[in-house]
N, C-alpha and C positions, 0 to 999 in steps of 0.2 A: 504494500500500500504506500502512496504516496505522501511521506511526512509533512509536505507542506499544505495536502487538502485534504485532514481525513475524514472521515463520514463516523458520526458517534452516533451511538444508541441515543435516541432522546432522553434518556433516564441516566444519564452516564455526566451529565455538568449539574448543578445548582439552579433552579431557575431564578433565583434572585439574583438580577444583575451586579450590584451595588458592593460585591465582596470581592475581594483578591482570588479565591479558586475561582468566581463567578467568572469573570472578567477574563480570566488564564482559560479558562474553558472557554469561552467566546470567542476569544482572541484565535486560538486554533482547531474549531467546529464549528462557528457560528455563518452566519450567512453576513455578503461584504459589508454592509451598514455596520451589524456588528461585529466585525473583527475590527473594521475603523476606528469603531466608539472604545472599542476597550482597547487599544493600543495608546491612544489618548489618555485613558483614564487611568492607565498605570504608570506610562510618566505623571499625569499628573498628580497623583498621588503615591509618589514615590516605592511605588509595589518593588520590591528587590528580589521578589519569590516570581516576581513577572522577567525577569530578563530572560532565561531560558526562551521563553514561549516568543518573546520578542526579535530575538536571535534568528529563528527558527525564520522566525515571518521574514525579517528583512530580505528573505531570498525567494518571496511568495512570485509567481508568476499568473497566477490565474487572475488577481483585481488587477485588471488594470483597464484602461480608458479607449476610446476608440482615436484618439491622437496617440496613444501609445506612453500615456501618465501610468505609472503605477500607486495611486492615492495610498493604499495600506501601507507600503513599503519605507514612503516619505513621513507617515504618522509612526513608523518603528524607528526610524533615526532620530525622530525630535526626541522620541519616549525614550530612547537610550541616553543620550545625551542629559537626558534631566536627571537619569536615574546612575550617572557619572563611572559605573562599573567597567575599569582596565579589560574585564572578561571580553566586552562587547568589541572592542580594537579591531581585531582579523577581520569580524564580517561587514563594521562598518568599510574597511579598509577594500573590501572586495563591493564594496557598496559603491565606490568612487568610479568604478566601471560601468556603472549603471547607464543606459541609452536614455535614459528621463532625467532631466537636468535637477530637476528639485528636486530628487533621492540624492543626487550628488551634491546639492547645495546641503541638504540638511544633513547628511554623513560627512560633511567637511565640518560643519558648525559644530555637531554631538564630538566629534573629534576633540573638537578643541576644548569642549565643555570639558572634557572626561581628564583631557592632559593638563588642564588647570586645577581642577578638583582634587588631582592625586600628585600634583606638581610635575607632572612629566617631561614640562617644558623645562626644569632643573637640570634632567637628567642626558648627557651630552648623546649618550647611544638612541636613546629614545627619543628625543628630537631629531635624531638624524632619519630614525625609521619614519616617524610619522609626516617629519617634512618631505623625505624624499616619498609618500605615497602622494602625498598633495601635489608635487610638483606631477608629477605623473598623471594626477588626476588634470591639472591644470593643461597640461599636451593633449589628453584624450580630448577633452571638450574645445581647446583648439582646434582642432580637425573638426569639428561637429557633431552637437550631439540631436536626438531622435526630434525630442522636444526641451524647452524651457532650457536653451546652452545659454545665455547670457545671465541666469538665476548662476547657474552652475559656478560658471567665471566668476562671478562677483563675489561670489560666497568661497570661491576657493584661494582666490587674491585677499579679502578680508583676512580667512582663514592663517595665512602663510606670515602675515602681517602679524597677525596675532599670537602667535607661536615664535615670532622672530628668526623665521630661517632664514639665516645668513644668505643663503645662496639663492632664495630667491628675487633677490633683488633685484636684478639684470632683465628677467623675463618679467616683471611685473611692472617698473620702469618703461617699458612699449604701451602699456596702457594709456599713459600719461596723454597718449595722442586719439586714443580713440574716440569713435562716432559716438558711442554711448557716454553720456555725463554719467549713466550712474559709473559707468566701472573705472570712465577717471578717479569721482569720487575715491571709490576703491582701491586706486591703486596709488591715489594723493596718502591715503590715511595708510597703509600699508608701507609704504614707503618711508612714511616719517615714526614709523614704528622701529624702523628697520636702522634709522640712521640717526634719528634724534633732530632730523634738519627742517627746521617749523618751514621753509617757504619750499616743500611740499603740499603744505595745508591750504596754500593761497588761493587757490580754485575753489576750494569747499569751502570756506569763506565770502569768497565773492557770490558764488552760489546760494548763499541764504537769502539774498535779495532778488532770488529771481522770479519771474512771471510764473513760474509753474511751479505749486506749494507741492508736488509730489517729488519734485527734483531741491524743494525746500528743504522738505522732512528728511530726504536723504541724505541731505548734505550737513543736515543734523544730527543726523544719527552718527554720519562716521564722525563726526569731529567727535562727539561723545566716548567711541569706541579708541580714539585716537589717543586720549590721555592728555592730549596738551590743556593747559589750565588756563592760557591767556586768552583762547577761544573764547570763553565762558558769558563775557560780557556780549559779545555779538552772536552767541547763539542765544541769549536770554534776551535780545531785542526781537531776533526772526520772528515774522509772520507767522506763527506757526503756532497749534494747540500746546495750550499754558501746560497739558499733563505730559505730552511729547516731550516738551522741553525740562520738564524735571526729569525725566525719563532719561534723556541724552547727558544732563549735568550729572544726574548722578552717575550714572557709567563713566561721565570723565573723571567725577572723585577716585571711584575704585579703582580703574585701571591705574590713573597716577600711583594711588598707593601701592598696586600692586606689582608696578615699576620702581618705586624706590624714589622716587627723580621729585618729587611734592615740594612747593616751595612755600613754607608757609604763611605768606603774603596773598601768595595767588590762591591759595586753597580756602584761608578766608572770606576771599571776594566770592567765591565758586558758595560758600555755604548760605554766604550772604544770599545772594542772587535765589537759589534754592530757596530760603525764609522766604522771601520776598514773592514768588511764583506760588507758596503755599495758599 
């Protein structure tokens, strides 16, 4: 029988949805509404008796979409990623081959969840492993992927940036010209990850005054992701949703802190601005 679609007795799960076996049994018997919902609800509720069953799915081939989405698959990467388990690595890592770009976007993100969570970006061997998968992921989706390759791209340059791999500098650096503002975005905040050098940020900066509040939020989001603190004042002016932008300030608190680099001048003005947005 086929491990990834089995057919259960109907008496064989809990019919209560709402529990951890519930959920784990739905997840791998249920019909695709619910293996979607409970893959959801076990990251979101931190089930750690679900990553098996998680695991398992990420390699589901039967949900998938008539453009060639695999919807389950992208909800087992976000649920891994929340639920930070080292175990889940390999198969997100074989996730990054995915022909649906948003399996590959959100197996690059849980990546990174998972190497933060357990510090693995510390660890020189283990940064080498997971940045040289990313890069690899980043060539595959150069060539082009099924569906949704520019999600893929952004989230895997984000990614790479996040993680600090040295090497990818050079190839994310070609971004800086591309059609798509988001993946400049992407590859401005990544960049200045990678080198410390703020007039990579200058674009996503300029970019919060632009016409289109979706290329706004974006360019708020990475300054956020980015860590730079002198941002702070011009993304707390942007056009943009008052929760957004606490949303984006607080991500640049933590990641500062979580670089080391916090100036305590600039970090008061950043709590400041925060108060002030509440």
């Amino acid at each position: 029988m086929d491990s990834l679609s089995p057919v259960a007795p109907p008496d064989s799960y809990p019919s209560a949805d709402l529990t951890p076996a519930g959920q784990i049994a739905k997840l791998r018997y249920g019909d695709p509404g619910e293996r979607y919902y409970a893959a959801w609800w076990l990251g979101r509720m931190r089930v750690r008796e679900g990553i098996p069953a998680l695991i398992e799915a990420l390699a589901d081939e039967t949900d998938r979409t008539a453009q060639g989405g695999y919807p389950l698959r992208r909800n087992d990467a976000r649920a891994l990623g929340k639920l930070g388990s080292p175990a889940a690595i390999p198969a997100l890592k074989e996730a990054l081959r995915c022909s649906d770009g948003q399996v590959v976007a959100a197996a690059a993100q849980a990546l990174v969840e998972i190497a933060l969570a357990n510090f693995l970006d510390r660890d020189p061997a283990q940064l080498e492993d997971l940045g040289g998968a990313l890069l690899q992921g980043l060539r595959r989706a150069e060539q082009g992927l099924q569906t949704e390759n520019l999600a893929a791209l952004e989230a895997l340059i984000e990614a790479l940036g996040q993680l600090q791999v040295s090497s990818a500098l050079e190839p994310i650096r070609l971004y800086q010209d591309h059609p798509s503002l988001r993946l400049q975005c992407a590859a401005g905040q990544a960049c200045y990850r990678l080198t410390g050098d703020p007039t990579f940020l200058e674009p996503l900066l300029s970019l919060l005054a632009h016409p289109n509040v979706h290329l706004r939020r974006a360019a708020l989001l990475d300054l956020g992701a980015s860590g730079y603190l002198p941002a702070a004042p011009a993304m707390a002016r942007a056009a943009v949703e008052a929760n957004l932008k606490l949303l984006a300030l607080k991500q640049l608190v933590e990641v500062s802190l979580r670089r080391g680099k916090e100036d305590g001048t600039n970090l008061h003005q950043v709590l400041r601005l925060i108060d002030e947005l509440l």
